[in-house]
C-alpha positions as CSV (number, residue, x, y, z in Angstrom):
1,X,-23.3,44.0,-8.3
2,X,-26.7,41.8,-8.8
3,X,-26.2,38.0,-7.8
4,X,-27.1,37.2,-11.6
5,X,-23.8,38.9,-12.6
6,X,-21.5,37.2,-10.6
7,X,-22.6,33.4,-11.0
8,X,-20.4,31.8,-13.8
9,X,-22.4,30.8,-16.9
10,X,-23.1,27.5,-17.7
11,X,-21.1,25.6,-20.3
12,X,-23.7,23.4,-22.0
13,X,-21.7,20.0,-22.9
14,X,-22.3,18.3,-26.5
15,X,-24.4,14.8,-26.2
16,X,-24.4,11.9,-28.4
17,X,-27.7,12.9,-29.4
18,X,-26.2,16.3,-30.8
19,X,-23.2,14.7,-32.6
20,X,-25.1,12.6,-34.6
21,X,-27.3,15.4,-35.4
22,X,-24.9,17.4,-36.1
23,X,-22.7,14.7,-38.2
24,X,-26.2,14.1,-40.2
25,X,-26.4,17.2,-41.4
26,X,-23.1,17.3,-42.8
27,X,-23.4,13.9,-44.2
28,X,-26.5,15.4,-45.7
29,X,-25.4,18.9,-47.1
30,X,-24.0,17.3,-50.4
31,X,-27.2,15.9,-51.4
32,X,-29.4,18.9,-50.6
33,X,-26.9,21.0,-53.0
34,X,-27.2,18.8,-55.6
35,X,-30.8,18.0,-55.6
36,X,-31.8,21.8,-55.9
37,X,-33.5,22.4,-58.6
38,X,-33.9,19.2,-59.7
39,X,-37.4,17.6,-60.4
40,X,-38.8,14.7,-57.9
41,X,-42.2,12.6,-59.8
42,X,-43.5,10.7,-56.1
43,X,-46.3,8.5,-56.5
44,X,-48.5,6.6,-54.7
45,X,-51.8,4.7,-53.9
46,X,-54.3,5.7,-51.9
47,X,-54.0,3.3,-49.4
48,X,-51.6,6.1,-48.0
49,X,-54.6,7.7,-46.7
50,X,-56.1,4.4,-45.7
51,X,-55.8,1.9,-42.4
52,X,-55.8,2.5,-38.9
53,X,-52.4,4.6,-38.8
54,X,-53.3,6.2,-42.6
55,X,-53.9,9.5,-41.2
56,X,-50.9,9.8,-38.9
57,X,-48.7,7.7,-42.4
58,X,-50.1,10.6,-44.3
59,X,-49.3,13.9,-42.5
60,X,-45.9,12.1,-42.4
61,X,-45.7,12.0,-45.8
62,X,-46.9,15.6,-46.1
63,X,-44.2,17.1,-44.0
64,X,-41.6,15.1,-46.1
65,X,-43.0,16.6,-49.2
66,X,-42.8,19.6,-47.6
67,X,-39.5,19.5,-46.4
68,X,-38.2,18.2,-49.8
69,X,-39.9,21.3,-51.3
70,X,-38.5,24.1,-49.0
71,X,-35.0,22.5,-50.2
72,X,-35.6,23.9,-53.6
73,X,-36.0,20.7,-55.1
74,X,-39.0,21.0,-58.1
75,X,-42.0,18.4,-56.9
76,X,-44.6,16.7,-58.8
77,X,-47.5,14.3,-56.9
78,X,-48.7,11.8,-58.7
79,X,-51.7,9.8,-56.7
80,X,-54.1,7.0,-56.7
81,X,-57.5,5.9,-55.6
82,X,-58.3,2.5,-56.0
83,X,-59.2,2.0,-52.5
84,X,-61.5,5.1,-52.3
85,X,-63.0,3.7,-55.5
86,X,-63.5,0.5,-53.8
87,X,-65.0,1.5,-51.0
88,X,-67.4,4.0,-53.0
89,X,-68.9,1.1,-54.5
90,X,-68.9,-1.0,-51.9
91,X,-71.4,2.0,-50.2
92,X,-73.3,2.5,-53.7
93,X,-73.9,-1.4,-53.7
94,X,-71.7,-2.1,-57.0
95,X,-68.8,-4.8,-57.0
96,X,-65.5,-3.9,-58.3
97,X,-65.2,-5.5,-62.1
98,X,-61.2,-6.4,-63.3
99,X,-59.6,-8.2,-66.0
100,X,-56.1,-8.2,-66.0
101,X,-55.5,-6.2,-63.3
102,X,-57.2,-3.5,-65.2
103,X,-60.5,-1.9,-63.7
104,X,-63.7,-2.2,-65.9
105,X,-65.0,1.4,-65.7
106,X,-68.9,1.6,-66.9
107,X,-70.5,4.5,-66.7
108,X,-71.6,4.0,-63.0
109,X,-68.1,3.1,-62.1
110,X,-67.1,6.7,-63.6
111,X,-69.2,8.4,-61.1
112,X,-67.9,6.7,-57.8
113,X,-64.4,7.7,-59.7
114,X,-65.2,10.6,-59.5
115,X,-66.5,11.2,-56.5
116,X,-63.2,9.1,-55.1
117,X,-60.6,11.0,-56.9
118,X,-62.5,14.4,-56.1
119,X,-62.4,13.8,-52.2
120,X,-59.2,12.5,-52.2
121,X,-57.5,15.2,-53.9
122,X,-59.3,17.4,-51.1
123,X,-57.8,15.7,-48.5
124,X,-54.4,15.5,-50.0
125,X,-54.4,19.7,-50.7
126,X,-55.5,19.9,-46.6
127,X,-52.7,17.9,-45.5
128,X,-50.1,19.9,-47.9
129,X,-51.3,23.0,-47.0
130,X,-50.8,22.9,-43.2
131,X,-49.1,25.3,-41.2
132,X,-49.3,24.5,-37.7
133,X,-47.1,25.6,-34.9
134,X,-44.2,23.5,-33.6
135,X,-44.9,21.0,-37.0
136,X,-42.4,20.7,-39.5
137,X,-44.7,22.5,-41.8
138,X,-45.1,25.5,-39.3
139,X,-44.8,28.8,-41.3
140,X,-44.7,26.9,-44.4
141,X,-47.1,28.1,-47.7
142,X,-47.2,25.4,-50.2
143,X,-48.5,26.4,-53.9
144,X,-50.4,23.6,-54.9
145,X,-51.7,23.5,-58.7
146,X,-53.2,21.1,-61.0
147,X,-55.5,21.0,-63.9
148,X,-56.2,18.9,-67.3
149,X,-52.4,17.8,-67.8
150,X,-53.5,14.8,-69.5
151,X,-55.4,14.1,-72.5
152,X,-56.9,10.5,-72.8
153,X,-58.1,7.6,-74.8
154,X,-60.8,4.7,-74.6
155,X,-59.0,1.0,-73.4
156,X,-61.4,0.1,-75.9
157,X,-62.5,-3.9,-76.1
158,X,-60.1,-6.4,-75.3
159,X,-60.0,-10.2,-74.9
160,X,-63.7,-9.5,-75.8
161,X,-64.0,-6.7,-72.5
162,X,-65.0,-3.5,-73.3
163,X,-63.1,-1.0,-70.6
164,X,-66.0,1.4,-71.2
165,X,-64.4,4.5,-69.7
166,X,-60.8,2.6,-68.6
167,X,-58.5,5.2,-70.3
168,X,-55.3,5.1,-71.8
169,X,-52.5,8.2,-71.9
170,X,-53.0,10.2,-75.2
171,X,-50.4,13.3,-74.0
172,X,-49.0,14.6,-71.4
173,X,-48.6,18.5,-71.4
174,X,-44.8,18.2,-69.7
175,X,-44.5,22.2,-71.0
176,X,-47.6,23.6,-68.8
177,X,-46.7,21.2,-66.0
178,X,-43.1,22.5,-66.4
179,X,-44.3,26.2,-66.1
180,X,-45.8,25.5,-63.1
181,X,-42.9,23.9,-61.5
182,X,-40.7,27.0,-63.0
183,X,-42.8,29.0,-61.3
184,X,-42.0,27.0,-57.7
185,X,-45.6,25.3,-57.5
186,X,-46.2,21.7,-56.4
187,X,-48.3,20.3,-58.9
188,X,-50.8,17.4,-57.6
189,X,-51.9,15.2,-60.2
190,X,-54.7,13.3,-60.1
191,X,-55.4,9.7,-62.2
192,X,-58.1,11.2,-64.5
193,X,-57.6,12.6,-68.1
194,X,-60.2,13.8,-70.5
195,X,-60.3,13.6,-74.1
196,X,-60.7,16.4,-76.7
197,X,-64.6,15.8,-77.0
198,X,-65.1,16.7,-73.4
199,X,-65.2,13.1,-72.0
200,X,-63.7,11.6,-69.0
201,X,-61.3,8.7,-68.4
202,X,-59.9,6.7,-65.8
203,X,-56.5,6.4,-65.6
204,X,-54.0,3.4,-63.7
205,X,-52.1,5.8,-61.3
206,X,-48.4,3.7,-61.8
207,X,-48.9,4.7,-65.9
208,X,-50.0,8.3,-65.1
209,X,-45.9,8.7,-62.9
210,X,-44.2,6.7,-65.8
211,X,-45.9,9.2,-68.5
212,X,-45.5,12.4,-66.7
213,X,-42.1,11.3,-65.1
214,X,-40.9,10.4,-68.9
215,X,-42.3,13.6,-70.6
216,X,-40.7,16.1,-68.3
217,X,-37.3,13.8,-68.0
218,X,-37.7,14.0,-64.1
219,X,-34.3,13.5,-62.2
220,X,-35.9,10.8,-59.9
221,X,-39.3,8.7,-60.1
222,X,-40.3,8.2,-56.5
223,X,-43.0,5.0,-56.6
224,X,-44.0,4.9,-52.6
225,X,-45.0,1.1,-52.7
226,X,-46.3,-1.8,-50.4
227,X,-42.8,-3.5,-49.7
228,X,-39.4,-1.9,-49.1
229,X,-38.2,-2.5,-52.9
230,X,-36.9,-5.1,-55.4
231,X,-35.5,-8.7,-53.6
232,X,-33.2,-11.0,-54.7
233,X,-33.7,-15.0,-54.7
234,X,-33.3,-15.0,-51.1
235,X,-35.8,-12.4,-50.3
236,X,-32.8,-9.7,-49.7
237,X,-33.4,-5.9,-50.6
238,X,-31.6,-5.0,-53.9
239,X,-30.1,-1.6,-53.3
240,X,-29.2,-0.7,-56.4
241,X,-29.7,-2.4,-60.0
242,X,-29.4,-1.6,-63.5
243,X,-32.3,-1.3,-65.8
244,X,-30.7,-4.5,-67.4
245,X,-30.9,-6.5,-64.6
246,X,-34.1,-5.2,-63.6
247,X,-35.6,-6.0,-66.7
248,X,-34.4,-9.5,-67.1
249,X,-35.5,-10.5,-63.4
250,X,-37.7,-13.1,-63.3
251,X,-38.3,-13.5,-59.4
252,X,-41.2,-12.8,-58.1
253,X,-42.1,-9.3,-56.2
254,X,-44.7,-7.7,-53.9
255,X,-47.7,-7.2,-55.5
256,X,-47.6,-3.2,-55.7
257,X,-43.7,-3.2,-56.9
258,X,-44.2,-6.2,-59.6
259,X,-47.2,-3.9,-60.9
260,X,-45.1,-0.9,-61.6
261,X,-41.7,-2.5,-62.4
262,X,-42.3,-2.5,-66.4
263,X,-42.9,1.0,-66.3
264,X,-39.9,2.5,-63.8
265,X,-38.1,0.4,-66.4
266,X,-39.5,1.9,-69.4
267,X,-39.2,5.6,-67.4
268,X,-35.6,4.9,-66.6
269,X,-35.0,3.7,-70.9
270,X,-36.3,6.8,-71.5
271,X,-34.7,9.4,-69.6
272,X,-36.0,9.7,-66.3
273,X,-32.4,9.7,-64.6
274,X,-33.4,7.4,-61.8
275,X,-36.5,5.0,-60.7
276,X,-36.9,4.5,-56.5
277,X,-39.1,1.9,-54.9
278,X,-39.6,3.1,-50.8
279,X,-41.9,1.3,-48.4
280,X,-45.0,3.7,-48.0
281,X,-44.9,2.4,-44.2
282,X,-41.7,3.8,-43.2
283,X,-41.7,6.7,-41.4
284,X,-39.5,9.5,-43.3
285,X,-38.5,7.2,-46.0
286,X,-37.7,9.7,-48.4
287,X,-35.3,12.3,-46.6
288,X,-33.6,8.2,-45.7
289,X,-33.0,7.7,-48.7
290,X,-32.1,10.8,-50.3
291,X,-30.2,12.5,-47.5
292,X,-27.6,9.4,-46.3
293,X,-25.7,7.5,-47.8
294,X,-26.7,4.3,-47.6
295,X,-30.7,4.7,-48.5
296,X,-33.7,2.4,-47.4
297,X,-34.7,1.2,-50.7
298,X,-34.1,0.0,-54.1
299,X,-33.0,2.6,-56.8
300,X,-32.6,1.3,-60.3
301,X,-29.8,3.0,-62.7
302,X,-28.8,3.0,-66.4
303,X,-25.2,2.0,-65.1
304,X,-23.9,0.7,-62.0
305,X,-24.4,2.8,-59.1
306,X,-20.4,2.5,-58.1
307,X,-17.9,2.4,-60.6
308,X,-14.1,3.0,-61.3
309,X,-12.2,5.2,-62.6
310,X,-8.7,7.1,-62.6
311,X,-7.5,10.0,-60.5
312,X,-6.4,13.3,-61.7
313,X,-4.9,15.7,-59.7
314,X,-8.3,17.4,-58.7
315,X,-9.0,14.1,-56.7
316,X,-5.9,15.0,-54.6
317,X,-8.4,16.3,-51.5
318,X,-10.2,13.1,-51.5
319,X,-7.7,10.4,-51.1
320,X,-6.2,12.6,-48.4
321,X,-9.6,12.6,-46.7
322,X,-9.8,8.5,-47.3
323,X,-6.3,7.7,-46.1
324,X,-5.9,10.1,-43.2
325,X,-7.9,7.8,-40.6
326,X,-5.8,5.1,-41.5
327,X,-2.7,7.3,-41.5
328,X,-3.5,8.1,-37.8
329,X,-4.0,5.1,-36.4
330,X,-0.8,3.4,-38.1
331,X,-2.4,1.3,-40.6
332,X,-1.1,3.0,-43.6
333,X,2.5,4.9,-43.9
334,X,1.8,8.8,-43.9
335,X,2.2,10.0,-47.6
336,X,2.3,14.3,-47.7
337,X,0.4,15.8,-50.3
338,X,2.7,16.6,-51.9
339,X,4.2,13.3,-52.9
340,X,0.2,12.4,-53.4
341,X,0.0,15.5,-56.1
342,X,3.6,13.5,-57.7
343,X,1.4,10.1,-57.9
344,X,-1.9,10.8,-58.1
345,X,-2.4,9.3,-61.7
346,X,-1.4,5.7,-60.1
347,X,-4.7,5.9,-57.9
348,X,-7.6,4.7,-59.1
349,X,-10.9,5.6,-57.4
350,X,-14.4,4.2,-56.5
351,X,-17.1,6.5,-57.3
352,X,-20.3,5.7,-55.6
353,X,-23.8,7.9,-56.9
354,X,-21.1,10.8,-57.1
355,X,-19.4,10.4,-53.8
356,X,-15.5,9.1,-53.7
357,X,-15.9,6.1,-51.4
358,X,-12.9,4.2,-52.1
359,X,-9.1,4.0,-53.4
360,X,-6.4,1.6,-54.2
361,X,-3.0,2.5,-56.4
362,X,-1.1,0.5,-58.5
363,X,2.9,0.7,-58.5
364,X,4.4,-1.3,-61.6
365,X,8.2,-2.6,-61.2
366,X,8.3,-3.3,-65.1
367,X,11.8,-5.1,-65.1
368,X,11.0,-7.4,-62.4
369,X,7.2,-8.8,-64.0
370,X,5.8,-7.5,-60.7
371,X,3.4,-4.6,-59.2
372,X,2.6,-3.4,-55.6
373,X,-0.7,-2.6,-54.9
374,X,-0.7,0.1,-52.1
375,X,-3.4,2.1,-49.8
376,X,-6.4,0.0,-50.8
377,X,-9.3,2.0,-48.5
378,X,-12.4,2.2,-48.5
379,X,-14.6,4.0,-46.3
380,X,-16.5,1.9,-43.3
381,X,-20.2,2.6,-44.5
382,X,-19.3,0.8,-47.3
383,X,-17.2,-1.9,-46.5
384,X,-20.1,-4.3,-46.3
385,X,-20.8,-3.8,-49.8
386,X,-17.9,-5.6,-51.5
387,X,-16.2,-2.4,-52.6
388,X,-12.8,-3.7,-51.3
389,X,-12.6,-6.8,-53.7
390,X,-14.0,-4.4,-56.4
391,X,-11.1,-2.3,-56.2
392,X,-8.6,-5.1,-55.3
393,X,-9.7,-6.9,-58.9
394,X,-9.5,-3.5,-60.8
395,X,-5.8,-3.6,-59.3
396,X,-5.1,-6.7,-60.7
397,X,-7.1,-6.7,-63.8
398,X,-5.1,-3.4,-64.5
399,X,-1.6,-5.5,-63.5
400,X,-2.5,-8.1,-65.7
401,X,-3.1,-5.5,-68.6
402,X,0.7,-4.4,-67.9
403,X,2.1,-7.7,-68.5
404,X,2.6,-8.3,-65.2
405,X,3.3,-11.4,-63.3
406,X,2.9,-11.2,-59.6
407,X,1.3,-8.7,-57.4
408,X,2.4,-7.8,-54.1
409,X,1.7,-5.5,-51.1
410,X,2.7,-4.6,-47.4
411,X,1.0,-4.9,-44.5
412,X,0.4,-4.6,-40.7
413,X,-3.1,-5.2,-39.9
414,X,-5.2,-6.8,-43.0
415,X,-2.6,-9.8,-43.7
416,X,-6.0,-12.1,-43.4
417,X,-8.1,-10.3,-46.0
418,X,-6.1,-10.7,-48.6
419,X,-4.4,-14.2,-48.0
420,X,-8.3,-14.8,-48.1
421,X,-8.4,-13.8,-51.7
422,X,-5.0,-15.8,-52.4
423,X,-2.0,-13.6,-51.4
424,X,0.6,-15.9,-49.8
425,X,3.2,-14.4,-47.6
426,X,6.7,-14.2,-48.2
427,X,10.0,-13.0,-47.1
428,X,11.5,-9.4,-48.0
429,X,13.5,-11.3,-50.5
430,X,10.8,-11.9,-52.9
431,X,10.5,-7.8,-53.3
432,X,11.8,-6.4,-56.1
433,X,15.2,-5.1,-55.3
434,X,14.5,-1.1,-55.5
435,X,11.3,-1.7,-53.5
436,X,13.3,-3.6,-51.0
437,X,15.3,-1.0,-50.7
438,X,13.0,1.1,-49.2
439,X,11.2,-1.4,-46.6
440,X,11.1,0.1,-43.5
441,X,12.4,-2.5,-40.5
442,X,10.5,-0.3,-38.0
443,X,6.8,-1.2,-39.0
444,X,8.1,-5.1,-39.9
445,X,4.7,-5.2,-42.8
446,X,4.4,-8.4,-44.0
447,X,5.0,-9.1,-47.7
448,X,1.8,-10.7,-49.4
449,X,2.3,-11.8,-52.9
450,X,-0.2,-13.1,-55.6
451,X,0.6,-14.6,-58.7
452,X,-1.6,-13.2,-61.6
């Protein structure tokens, strides 16, 4: 017998390193089943491809594309040039001409367009059509099309400017860019469109994504952007907000995101399912926010991103998942399943961007004017995002609907967070009689009562 065949192989021992990898791609696996053949508009400027670290920025953002595309998810690049414009001039001579934020294009203008948009859709198709070894591209083949998409119209002359060649969107063929996509192409579209007697037009990049994103009713807009998202008064990212709130904002963005935040408005009004504003700088931005839970940037919604609703009895599976950390430890009394299957229909649930997050159920004691509120949870991710007091007032909005007068609950562990949000405690004698009944002396919970 060799000496190879009689040493003992090695057992190779898990690290942190493969945990979290590992607990990522579960995390992840929801997302990637759901985004499957859904349609992704992502566009961006062409300072992507410009600055020191542009080239290293932009085969990140290649291999992202890339990766988003091998997941079966239906792509559609929408790109800029205003920098390569700039700096085409800048080499011809010519100075830049604006008026309200709009570029003047003459007819010299058109030709370092041109020229600009030409090169830069070259170097975009290199990057997207790499393959190299050890590269999260290796022994990928990405069909790349494009074409005349877009048909155009003068600016014209306003506040006394003539635009010259400054277009404005005419159409948008959504049904040959959708056979494209149907036929598992990228398509790259660049900000150019051309009118039906052969002439050319400059196009804003931000209103060629809102028009193609609104004519194909895209799952997600994607705007890659010079800041991280929306912020509040205090400078704060905004996760999440509604059109609504979007529109009626009045404070004052990064340059790049106030630019296009009329438009993802107008997209998301008009069936684009959902607008995103990422930070073009961050490394892996996209597969951030799409693939965890928590995201990088600022998505705006039609409706809230979390809401509340009741449990049926096909919810069962996910309040056992919420409660059974808490059940383990001792925090919450163990319930079977199939007392949870008796009172499932007294849970109500938070729903966050299609995930169960949260829970809290509502026990009425009609006689006695009172209800207990029982296995308020929510998971830890999303603690820090005020999902417990959500649920807690849906509890006693919901009590108070019922005609009820005081709201109690037991506990071991979270007596502070809730005399915080004015529970008092009290003795056992303030229960109702036929809950009393059924305190257990062993855990000693203490009784917190509110009055509604």
């Amino acid at each position: 017998m060799s000496k190879a065949s009689t040493t003992a192989p090695t057992t190779r021992t898990q690290s942190a390193d493969d945990a979290r990898l590992v607990a990522w791609v579960r995390q992840a696996a929801p997302y990637i089943h759901a985004f499957r053949g859904r349609t992704f508009v992502i566009a961006f400027g062409g300072e992507v491809l410009q600055g020191d670290d542009g080239g290293l920025r932009a085969q990140a953002l290649a291999q992202d594309i890339n990766l988003l595309e091998s997941m079966g998810i239906k792509l559609v690049l929408v790109h800029g040039t205003r920098p390569q414009i700039d700096a085409e001039m800048q080499h011809r001579g010519m100075t830049p001409r604006f008026h309200n934020g709009l570029r003047v294009t003459d007819a010299e203008t058109l030709e370092c367009v041109k020229r600009a948009v030409g090169v830069t859709r070259i170097d975009l198709e290199a990057l997207l059509s790499q393959g190299l070894p050890h590269t999260p591209m290796a022994g990928a083949y990405m069909r790349l099309t494009g074409g005349n998409f877009i048909t155009a119209k003068p600016v014209g002359v306003v506040d006394g400017v003539d635009y010259h060649y400054t277009g404005a969107i005419r159409k948008v063929l959504a049904e040959e860019i959708q056979a494209d996509l149907d036929q598992e192409n990228v398509v790259l579209i660049s900000p150019i469109g051309t009118s039906p007697s052969g002439e050319v037009f400059n196009l804003a990049w931000e209103e060629v994504a809102e028009a193609v994103a609104t004519s194909l009713k895209a799952d997600k807009l994607i705007y890659l952007c010079d800041a991280p998202g929306i912020t509040d008064r205090k400078g704060k990212l905004v996760e999440a907000i509604t059109i609504e709130d979007a529109a009626s904002s009045k404070i004052q963005q990064a340059p790049e995101v106030a630019r296009v935040l009329p438009g993802a408005v107008r997209a998301c009004r008009n069936g684009v399912g959902r607008v995103h504003f990422l930070d073009r700088t961050v490394d892996g931005a996209m597969l951030m926010e799409f693939f965890t839970r928590d995201g990088v940037g600022t998505v705006i919604t039609q409706a809230p991103l979390a809401s509340i609703r009741e449990a049926t009895i096909d919810d069962v599976g996910s309040v056992v998942a919420l409660i059974a950390p808490l059940e383990a430890d001792g925090t919450l009394v163990k319930r079977g399943r199939e007392r949870l299957e008796m009172e499932i229909t007294r849970f109500s649930l938070l729903d966050h961007d299609g995930v169960i997050v949260g829970c809290a159920a509502l026990y009425p004691f009609t006689k006695d004017k009172m209800a207990e509120m029982a296995c308020l949870v929510v998971m830890p991710e999303y603690q820090r995002l005020g999902y417990g007091d959500l649920l807690r007032k849906h509890i006693e909005t919901t009590a108070k609907k019922l005609k009820l007068k005081r709201l109690f609950l037991l506990t071991t562990r979270t007596a502070q967070w809730f005399t915080e949000r004015g529970f008092a405690e009290e003795g056992l004698e303030s229960l109702p009689s036929q809950r009393r009944e059924l305190y257990n002396y062993q855990r000693r919970s203490k009784v917190l009562i509110k009055t509604l």
